[in-house]
N, C-alpha and C positions, 0 to 999 in steps of 0.2 A: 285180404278182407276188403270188401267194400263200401262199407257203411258202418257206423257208430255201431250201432247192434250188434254187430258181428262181432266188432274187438269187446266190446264190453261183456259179453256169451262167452268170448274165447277166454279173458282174462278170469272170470266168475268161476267156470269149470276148471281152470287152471290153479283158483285157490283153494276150489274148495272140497274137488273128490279128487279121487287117487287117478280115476282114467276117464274118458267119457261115454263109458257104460255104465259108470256108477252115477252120470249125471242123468243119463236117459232113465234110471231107475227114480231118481228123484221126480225130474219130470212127466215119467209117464210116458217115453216119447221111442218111434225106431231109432237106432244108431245112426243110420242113413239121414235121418232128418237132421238128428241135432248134427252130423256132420256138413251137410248142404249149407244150416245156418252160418255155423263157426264159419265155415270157409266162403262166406257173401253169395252164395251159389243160388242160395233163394232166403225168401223172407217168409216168419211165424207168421198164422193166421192169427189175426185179435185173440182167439181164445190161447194161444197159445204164448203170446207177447203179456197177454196178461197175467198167466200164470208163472210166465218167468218174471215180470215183474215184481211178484207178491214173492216170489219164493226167493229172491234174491235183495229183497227189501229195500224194494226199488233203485237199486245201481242198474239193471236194465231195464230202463221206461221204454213204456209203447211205444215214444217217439222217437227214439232213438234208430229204430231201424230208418229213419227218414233223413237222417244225419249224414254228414260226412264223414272221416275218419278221423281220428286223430292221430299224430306223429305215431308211430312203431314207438318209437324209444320211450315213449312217456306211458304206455301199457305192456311193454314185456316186460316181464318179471325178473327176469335177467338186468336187466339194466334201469328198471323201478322198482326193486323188492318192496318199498315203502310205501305201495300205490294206495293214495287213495282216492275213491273213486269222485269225491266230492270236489276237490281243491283241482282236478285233472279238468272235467267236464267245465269248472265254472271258468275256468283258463282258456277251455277249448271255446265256450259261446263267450268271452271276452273278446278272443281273436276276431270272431264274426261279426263284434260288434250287436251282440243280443242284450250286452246288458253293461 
């Protein structure tokens, strides 16, 4: 993964449907693409960053695909079962010094 977006996409489909065809049914989307996203390969068009946006109640903001990554170990589920998404991010623009 190469960008904030992508783990935040990865870890959202990973909570919240069984596979990511059940995610693409949500979204509206080919298999292909939302797999291109997850895996940093490419990036959502606006319209489509925004709809993930709304649909996932903003844990994936627009801006995010413009982000860096964050540690693995602080979004796998495996090794963060307790993720949340708010306390990770504000951690991760802390390090950068955003705020």
């Amino acid at each position: 993964m190469t960008n904030l977006g992508a783990q935040l996409l990865w870890r959202w489909t990973n909570d919240n449907f069984e596979s990511q065809y059940d995610a693409c049914k949500t979204l509206d989307c080919h298999p292909t693409l939302l797999n291109r996203w997850v895996n940093g390969h490419s990036i959502p068009g606006r319209k489509w960053a925004v709809q993930m946006e709304k649909l996932s109640h903003g844990m994936i903001t627009c801006g995010s695909w413009d982000e860096d990554p964050i540690p693995e170990y602080e979004i796998d589920p495996n090794l963060n079962p307790d993720f949340d998404c708010t306390k990770v991010l504000y951690k991760h623009r802390q390090r950068r010094g955003e705020e």
